[in-house]
N, C-alpha and C positions, 0 to 999 in steps of 0.2 A: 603528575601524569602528563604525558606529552599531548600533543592537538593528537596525531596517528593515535594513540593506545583509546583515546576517548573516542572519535571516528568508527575506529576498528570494533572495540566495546558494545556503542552505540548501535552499527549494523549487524552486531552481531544479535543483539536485541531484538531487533526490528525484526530480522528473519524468524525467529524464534517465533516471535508473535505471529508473523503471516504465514508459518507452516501450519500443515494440517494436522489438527487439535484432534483430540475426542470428539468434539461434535459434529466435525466433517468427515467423518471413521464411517458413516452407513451407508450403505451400498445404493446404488443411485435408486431399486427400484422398491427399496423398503420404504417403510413409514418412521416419522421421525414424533416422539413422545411428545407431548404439547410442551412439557416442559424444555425436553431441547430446543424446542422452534422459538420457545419465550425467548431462551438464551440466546440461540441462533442470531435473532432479530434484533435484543438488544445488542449484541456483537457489531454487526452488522452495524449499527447506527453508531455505537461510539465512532466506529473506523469513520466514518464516513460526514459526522457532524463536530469528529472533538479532534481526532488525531491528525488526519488529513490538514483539515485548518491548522492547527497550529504549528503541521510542521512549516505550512506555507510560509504562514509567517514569521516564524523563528528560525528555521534551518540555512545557516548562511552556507553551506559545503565552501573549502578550501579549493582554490581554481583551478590548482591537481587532480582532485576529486573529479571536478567536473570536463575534464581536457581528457581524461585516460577511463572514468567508468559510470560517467552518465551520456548515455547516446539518444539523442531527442529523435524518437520512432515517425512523427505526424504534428503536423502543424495545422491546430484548428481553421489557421485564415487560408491555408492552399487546400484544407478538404472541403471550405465553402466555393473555394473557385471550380472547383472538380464537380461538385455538385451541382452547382449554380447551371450549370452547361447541357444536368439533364431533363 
């Protein structure tokens, strides 16, 4: 399997995971079963305590990757300057 087909594979994964599931299916002004809100919440916490971190730290992307389809939106140290001034 080439670097591409695994890359390619990989995000094609990722998106899969952060489309909207079943459990983000209700409508913004119903009620959501305790049981979904369990899952919800655990959801939630994996993304945010197990996957995030490890992609940090394991996801080396190919310089390709990063030249043509990662575009950096905000830079925490120019929105503390931005800040800082009000």
């Amino acid at each position: 399997m080439s670097e591409m087909e695994c890359f390619d594979t990989f995000f094609r994964e990722l998106a899969y995971f952060y489309s909207l599931g079943a459990t983000f299916a209700h409508k913004p002004g119903s009620e959501m079963s305790k049981e979904d809100e369990s899952h919800d919440k655990a959801e939630r916490w994996q993304i945010q305590h197990v996957l995030f971190p490890a992609m940090r730290h394991y996801l080396q992307p190919p310089k390709s990757l990063l030249d043509r389809d990662v575009v950096q939106i905000a830079s925490l140290h120019d929105l503390y300057k931005v800040f800082e001034r009000c």
